[in-house]
N, C-alpha and C positions, 0 to 999 in steps of 0.2 A: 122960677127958681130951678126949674130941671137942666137948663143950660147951667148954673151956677154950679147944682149936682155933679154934672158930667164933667166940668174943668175942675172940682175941687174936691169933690169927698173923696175918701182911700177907703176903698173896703173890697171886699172880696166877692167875687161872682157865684149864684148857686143855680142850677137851673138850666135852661138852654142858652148857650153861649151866644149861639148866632140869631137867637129873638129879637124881632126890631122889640117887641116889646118891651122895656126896660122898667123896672118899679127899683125906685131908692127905698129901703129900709131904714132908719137911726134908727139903734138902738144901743142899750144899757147891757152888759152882762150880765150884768145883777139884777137885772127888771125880769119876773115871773111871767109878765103878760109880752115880753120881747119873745118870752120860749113858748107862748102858744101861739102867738103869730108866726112861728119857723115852723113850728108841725101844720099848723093851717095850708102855709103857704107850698107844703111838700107835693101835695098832688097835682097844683098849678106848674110846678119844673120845668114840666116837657114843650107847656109852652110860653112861659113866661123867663125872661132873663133876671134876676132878682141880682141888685147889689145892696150887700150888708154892709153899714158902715157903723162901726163901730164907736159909741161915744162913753167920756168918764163922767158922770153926772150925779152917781148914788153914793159912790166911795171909790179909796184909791185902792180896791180891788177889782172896779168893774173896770180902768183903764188898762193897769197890768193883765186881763184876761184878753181886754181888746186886744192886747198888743199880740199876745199871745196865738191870739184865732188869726190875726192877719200876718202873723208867722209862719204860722203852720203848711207844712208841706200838703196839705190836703184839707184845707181851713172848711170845709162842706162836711167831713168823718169830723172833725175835732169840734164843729160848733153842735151838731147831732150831740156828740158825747156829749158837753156843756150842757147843751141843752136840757138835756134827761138827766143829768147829774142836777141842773136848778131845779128845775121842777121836780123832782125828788129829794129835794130841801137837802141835797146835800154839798151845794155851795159851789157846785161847775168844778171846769177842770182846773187845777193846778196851774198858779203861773210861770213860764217857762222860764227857764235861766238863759235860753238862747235866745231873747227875744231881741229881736235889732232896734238900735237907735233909733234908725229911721219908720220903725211899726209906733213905737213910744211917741214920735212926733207928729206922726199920724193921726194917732188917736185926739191926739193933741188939741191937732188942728182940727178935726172931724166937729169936737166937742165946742170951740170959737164956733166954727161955721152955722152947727146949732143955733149956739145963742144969737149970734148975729143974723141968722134968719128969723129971732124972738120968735124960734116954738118953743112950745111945753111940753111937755112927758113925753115919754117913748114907753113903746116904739112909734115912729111916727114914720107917714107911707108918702112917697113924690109918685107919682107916675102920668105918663102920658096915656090918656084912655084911650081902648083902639079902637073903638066907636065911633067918638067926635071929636077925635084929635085933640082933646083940650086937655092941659093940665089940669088933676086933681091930685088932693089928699086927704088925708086924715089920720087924726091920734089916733091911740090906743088898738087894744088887738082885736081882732074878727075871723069869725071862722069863714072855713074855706070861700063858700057860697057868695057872700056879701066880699072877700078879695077880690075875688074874678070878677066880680059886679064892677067894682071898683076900677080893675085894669080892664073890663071891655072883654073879658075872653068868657069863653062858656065852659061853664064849673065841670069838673068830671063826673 
């Protein structure tokens, strides 16, 4: 599913751009354990390429946020903000008025792609481990330590 990832999901890059390592992200806007795996995953950046891909699964606010974050002129500052606005229960950031059609259809699609791969909950992680080459994943969120375990890199 990581070639499936790479022709299909839309989501926004955080992290080191030029990392062969690449770990897919789904996740909810609106999922609380989506915003502890973004702070988890902050100390892994430097060397891990992380794509967020945003999906609508909880309500039609976590899609208008997706749309919103893969809008954003600097979607890394505006998901940080969200982030710390959910997990401070105060409901992320605002959805944009400028949000383009095509972030809206994104999301869209992100959320199909989802289901059509029949996972469950988010956040949920694709990556190539850099270890043994092999594709891995897994639901739900984990702190730093057990990421990098996951992608094959050594925790900070």
């Amino acid at each position: 599913s990581l070639e499936i990832m790479a022709a299909e999901a839309k989501g926004f890059t955080a992290g080191s751009i030029m990392s062969a390592n690449v770990a897919y992200v789904f996740f909810d806007p609106q999922c609380p354990h989506c915003g502890h795996l973004w702070n988890a995953s902050l100390p892994l950046q430097k060397k891990v390429r992380f794509v967020w891909v945003p999906v609508g699964l909880i309500s039609a606010t976590s899609s208008a946020q997706g749309a919103t974050l893969l809008s954003a002129t600097d979607p890394v500052q505006a998901m940080t903000e969200h982030e710390t606005s959910l997990l401070a229960k105060q409901g992320g950031i605002s959805a944009s008025a400028s949000v383009t059609d095509e972030a809206k259809q994104a999301v869209a699609a992100n959320t199909e792609l989802f289901n059509n791969l029949g996972l469950e909950g988010v956040p949920f992680t694709i990556v190539k481990n850099v270890r043994t080459g092999q594709p891995v994943t897994r639901g739900g969120s984990m702190e730093t330590a057990m990421l990098a375990d996951l992608i094959g890199v050594d925790a900070p």
